[in-house]
C-alpha positions in Angstrom: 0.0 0.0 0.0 0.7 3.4 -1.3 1.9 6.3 2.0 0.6 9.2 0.5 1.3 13.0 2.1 -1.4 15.0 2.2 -0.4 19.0 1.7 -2.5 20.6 3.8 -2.8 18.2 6.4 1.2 16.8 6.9 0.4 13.6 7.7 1.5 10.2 6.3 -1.8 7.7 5.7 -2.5 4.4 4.1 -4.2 4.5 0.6 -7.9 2.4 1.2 -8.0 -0.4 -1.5 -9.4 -3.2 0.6 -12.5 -4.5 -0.6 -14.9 -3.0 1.9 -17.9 -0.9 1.2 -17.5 -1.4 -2.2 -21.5 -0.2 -2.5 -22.9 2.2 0.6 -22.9 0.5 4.3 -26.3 -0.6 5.3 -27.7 -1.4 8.6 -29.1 -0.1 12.2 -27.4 1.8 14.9 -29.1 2.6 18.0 -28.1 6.8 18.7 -30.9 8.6 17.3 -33.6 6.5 18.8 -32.0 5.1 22.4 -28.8 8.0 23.0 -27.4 7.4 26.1 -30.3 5.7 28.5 -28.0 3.6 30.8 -31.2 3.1 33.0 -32.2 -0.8 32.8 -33.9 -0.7 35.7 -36.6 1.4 34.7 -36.2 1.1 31.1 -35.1 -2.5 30.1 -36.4 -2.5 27.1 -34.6 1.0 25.9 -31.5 0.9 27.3 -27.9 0.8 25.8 -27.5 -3.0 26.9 -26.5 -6.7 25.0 -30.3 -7.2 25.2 -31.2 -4.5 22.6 -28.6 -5.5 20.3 -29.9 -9.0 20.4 -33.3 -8.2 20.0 -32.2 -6.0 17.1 -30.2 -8.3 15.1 -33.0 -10.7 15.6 -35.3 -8.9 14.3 -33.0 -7.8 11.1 -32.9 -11.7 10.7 -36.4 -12.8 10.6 -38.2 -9.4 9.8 -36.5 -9.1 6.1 -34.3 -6.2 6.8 -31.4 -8.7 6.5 -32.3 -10.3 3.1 -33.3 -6.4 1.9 -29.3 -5.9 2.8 -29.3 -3.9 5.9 -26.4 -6.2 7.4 -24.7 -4.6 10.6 -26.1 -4.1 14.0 -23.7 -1.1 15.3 -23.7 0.0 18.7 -23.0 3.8 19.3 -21.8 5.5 22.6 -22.3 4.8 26.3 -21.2 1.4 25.9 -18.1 0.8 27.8 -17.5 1.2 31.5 -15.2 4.9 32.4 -12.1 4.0 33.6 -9.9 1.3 31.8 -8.7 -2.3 33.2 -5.8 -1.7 35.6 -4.1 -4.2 34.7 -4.4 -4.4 29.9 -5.3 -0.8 29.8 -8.0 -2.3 27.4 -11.9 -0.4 27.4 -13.7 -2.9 29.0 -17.6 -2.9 28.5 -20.4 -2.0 31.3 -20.3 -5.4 33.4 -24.2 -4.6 34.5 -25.4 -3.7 31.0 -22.9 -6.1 28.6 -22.3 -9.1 31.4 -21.3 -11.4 28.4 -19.0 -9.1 26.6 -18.5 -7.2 23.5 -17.0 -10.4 22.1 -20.0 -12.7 22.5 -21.9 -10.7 21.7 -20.4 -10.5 18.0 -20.9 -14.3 18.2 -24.4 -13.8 19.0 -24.4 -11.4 16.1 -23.1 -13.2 14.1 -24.5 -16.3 13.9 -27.6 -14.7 12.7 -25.9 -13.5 9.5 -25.2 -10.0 10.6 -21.9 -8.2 11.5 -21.6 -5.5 14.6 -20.3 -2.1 14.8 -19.0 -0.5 17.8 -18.4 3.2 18.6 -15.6 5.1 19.9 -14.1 8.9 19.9 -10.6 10.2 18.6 -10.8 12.3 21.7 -10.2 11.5 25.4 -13.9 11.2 26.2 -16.8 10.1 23.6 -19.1 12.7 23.6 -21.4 10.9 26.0 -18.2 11.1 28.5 -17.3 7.6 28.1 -13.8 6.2 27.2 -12.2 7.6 24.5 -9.1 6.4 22.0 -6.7 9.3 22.9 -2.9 7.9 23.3 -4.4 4.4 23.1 -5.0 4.2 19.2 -3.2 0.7 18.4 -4.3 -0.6 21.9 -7.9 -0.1 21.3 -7.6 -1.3 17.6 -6.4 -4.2 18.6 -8.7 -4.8 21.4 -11.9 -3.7 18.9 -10.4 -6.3 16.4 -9.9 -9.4 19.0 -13.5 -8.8 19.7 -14.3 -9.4 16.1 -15.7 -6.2 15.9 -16.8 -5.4 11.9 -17.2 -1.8 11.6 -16.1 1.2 13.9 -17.6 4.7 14.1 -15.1 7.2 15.8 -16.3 10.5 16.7 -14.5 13.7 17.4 -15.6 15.0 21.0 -12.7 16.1 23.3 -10.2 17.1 20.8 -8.8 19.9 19.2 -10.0 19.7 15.1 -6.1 20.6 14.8 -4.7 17.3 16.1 -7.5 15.2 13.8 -5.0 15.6 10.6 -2.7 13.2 13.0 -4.9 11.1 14.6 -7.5 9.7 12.3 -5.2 8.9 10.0 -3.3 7.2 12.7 -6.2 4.9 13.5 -6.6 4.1 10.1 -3.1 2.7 9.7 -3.6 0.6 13.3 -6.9 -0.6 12.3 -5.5 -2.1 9.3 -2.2 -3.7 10.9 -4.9 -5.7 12.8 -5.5 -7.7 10.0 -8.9 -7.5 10.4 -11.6 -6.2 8.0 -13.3 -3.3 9.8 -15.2 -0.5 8.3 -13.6 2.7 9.3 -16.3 5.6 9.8 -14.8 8.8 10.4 -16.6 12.2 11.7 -13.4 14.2 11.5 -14.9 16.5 8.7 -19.0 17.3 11.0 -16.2 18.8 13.5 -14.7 21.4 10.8 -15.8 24.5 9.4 -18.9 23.7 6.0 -16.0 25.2 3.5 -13.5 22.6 4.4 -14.2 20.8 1.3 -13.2 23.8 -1.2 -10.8 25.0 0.9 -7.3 23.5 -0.2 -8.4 21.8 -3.6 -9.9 19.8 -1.2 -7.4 18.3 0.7 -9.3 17.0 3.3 -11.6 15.1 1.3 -9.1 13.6 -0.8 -7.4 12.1 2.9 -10.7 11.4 4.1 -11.1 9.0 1.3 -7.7 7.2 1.4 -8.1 6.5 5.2 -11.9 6.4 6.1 -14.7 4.1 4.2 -17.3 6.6 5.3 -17.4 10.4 6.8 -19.8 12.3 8.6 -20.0 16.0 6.8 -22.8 17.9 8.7 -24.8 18.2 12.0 -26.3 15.5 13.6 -29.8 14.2 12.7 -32.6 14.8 14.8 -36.3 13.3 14.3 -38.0 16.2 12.8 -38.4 17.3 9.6 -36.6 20.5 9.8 -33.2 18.6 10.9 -33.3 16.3 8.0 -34.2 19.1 5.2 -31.3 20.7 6.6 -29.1 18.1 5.9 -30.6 17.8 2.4 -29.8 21.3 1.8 -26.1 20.6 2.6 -26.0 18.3 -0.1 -27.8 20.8 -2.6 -25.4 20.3 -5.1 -25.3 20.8 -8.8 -22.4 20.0 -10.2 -20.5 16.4 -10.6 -17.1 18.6 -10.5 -18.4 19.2 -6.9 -15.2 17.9 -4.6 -17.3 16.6 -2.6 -19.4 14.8 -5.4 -16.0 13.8 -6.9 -14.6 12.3 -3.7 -17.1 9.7 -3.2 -17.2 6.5 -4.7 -16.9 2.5 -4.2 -15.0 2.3 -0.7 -15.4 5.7 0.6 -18.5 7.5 1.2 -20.1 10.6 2.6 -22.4 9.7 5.3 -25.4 12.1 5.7 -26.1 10.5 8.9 -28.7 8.3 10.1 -32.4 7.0 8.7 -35.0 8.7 10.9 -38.0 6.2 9.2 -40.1 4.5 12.1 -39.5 7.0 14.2 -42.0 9.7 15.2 -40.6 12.7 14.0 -41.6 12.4 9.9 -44.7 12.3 8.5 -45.1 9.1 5.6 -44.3 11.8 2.7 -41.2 13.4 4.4 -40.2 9.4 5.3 -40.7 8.8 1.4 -38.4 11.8 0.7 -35.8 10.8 2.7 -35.2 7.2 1.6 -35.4 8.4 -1.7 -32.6 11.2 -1.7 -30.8 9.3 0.8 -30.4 6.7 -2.7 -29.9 9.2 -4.7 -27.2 10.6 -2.8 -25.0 7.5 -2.5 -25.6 7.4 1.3 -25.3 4.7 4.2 -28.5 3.3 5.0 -28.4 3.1 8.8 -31.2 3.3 10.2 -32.3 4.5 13.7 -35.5 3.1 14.9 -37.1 0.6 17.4 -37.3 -2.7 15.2 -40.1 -4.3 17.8 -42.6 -0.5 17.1 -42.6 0.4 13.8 -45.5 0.7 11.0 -46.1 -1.1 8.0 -45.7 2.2 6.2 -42.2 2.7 7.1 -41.4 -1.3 7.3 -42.0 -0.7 3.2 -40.4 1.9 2.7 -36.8 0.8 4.3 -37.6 -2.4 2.2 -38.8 -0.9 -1.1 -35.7 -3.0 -2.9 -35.9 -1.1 -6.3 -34.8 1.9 -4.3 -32.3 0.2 -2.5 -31.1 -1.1 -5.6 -30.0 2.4 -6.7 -28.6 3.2 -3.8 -26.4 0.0 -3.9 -25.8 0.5 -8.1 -22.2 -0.7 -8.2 -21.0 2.3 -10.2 -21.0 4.8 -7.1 -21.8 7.9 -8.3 -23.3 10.4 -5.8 -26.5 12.0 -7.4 -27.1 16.1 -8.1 -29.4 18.8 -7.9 -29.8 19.4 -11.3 -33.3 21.9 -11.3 -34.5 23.9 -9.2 -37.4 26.8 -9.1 -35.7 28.5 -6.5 -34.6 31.8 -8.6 -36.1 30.7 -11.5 -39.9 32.6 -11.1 -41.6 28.9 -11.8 -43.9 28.7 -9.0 -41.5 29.9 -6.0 -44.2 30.6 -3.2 -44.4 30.3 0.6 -40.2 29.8 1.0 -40.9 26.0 -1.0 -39.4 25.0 -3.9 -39.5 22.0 -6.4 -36.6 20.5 -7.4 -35.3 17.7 -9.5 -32.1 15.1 -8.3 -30.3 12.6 -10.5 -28.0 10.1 -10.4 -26.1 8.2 -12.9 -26.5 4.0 -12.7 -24.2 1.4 -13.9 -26.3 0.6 -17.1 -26.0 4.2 -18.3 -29.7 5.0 -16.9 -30.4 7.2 -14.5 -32.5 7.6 -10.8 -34.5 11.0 -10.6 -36.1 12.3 -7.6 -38.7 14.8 -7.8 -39.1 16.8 -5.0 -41.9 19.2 -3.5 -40.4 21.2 -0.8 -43.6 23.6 0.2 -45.0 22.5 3.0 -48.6 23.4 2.7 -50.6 23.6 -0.5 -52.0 21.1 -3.0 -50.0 18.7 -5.4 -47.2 20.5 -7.5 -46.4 19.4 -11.3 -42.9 19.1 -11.7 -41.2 18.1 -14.8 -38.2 16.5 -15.8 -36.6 16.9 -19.2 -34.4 14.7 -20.4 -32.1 17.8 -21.4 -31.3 18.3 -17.5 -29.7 14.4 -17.8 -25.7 15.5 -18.7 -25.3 12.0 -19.8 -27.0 12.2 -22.4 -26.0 15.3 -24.4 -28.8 17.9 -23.0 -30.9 17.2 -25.8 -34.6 16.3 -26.5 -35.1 12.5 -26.3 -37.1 9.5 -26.1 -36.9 8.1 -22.7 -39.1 5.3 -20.6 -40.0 5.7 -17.0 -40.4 3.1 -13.9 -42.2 4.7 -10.6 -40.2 2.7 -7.5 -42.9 3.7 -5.0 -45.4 2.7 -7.2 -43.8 -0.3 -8.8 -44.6 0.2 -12.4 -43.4 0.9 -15.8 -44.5 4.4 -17.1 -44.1 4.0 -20.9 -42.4 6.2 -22.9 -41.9 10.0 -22.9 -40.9 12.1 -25.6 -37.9 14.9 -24.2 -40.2 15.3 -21.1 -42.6 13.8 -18.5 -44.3 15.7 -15.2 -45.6 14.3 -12.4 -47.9 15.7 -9.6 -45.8 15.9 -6.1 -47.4 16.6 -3.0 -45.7 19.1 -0.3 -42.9 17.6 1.5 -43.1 14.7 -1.1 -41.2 13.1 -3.6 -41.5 10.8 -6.8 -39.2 8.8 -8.0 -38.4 6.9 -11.0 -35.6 4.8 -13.3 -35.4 6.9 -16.3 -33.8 5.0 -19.5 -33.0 6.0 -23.0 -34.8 4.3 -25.9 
């Protein structure tokens, strides 16, 4: 493996060509939904504990969410005990809430088909003020790997952005002398000014991608509406020369943080328009949710597999914004805004989501001409058309086709040249 220096960072990090998350990481991680409730007593069912894990990865294996592809179970913070063993120096998890270890509990894990993920911070504290990795990088990676640990989120609390250039890229290089497979997750970049991308011909993307399999960019999710448009605005981008369009790909993804369907924040159009752009923009699929409480609605849309299929497409390329009204006098009203998002598949066809943004108000037409599709020549052409919430084949459109979108709503389709 290549060393490669990264200008604007100064630090020395090991190229990422290692077979993992070749297509976008896809699973369930308990943050959004159970934080930091360390409370079995009064909450058993809820707390951060072995027993939720199980329950969860049995319920991935029998409930369909395994054969649909969402494979890891990963736990997030609050996990471990706060002081480390006297004796190793290893984290050691909560005796009361994890009595058969982190290692079993893989086992357990894993013997129903699924891997697990555990959580840690670059930083001498997680930001739940547990245990962090600080000055115990190759220790821990060691430790995470003997515990057959699969993937490992590291976040960013309890240290200065100006020492992450060092230190992620250090745990990168120890997680891979382990000789174990383990996807890296990185939130070095949530921690660092919105223009770090641009800034630097995008240096810290470029790192970002030889060292990390996935990155956190913006804030985290919440279960409302307003918190996930927010992130969708973030990735409002129109261009495929974007850096941080150009950085992602087969191996090394931007993560725009958790799936919020089954929870009780969205409404069934805004859960639609999430899983949609989430596809659309190359994303993890991890949801957040409690497997044991959660509608049919939302069961079918996290298992809608034509949509996961785009997501997964093999070719990698994170979708654009390529229309918008905003600016453009065609029916901007009320602060809403239509807008239309593609992304290139393997097979030369392409995903489109059309999107409603207003949040009041009647069904919107929005059209899509098949001159807003760079790939093929913005010119006026014969196209067909598959709705993947509706499950059926549109025919065949002539340069254009519209479809009514209801506020806070999307549609989406496989669009494919004649």
């Amino acid at each position: 493996m290549k060393l490669v220096i990264a200008a604007a960072i100064l630090s020395s990090v090991i190229a990422l060509d290692d077979g993992l998350a070749r297509t976008p990481p896809m699973g369930w991680m308990s943050w959004e939904r159970f934080l930091c409730n360390v409370d079995c007593k009064t909450y058993p069912d809820s707390c951060i504990s072995e027993d939720l894990y199980k329950r969860t990865a049995d319920l991935m294996a029998s409930e369909g969410y395994l054969e649909a592809g969402y494979d890891h179970v990963n736990i997030d913070d609050c996990w471990s005990t706060f002081e480390r063993d006297p004796v190793t120096n290893e984290q050691v998890a909560d005796p009361d809430r994890f009595p058969s270890g982190i290692k079993s509990l893989a086992r357990y894990v894993h013997n129903r088909g699924l891997k697990l993920g555990l959580y840690s911070d670059i930083g001498t504290k997680t930001c739940g003020g547990y245990l962090g990795m600080q000055d115990n990088l190759e220790l821990d990676a060691n430790t995470f790997a003997s515990w057959d640990i699969d993937m490992l989120k590291v976040d960013g609390c309890f240290q200065d952005t100006d020492m992450m250039g060092q230190t992620y890229p250090e745990l990168s290089r120890a997680l891979n002398a382990t000789g174990r497979p383990i996807v890296y997750s990185c939130s070095w970049p949530a921690y660092l000014d919105p223009d770090y991308g641009e800034a630097n011909g995008g240096e810290v993307l470029k790192e970002l991608a030889e060292i990390c399999h996935l990155w956190r960019n913006w804030d985290d999710i919440r279960d409302d509406w307003g918190s996930v448009s927010s992130v969708i605005d973030f990735w409002k981008r129109n261009s495929t020369d974007d850096p941080f369009i150009q950085v992602a790909g087969p191996g090394h993804w931007n993560d725009p943080d958790q799936l919020m369907i089954g929870d009780n924040g969205l409404s069934h159009s805004e859960e639609r328009s999430q899983f949609a752009l989430w596809a659309i923009f190359a994303a993890p699929l991890i949801m957040s949710n409690d497997l044991a409480h959660i509608s049919k609605e939302s069961k079918e849309i996290l298992l809608n597999k034509e949509i996961i299929a785009v997501d997964q497409d093999p070719a990698g390329h994170q979708g654009t914004l390529v229309w918008s009204s905003e600016g453009s006098g065609d029916g901007d009203y009320y602060g809403g805004e239509t807008r239309v998002w593609s992304r290139l598949l393997n097979d030369g066809s392409y995903a489109v989501v059309l999107q409603n943004t207003h949040s009041m108000g009647t069904a919107t037409k929005v059209k899509l001409k098949s001159s807003m599709l760079e790939g093929w020549g913005r010119r006026r052409v014969k196209f067909t058309a598959r709705d993947l919430y509706a499950h059926e084949d549109l025919g065949e459109f002539e340069g254009e086709m519209v479809a009514e979108v209801w506020p806070s709503d999307v549609e989406m389709f496989i669009v494919e040249l004649v």
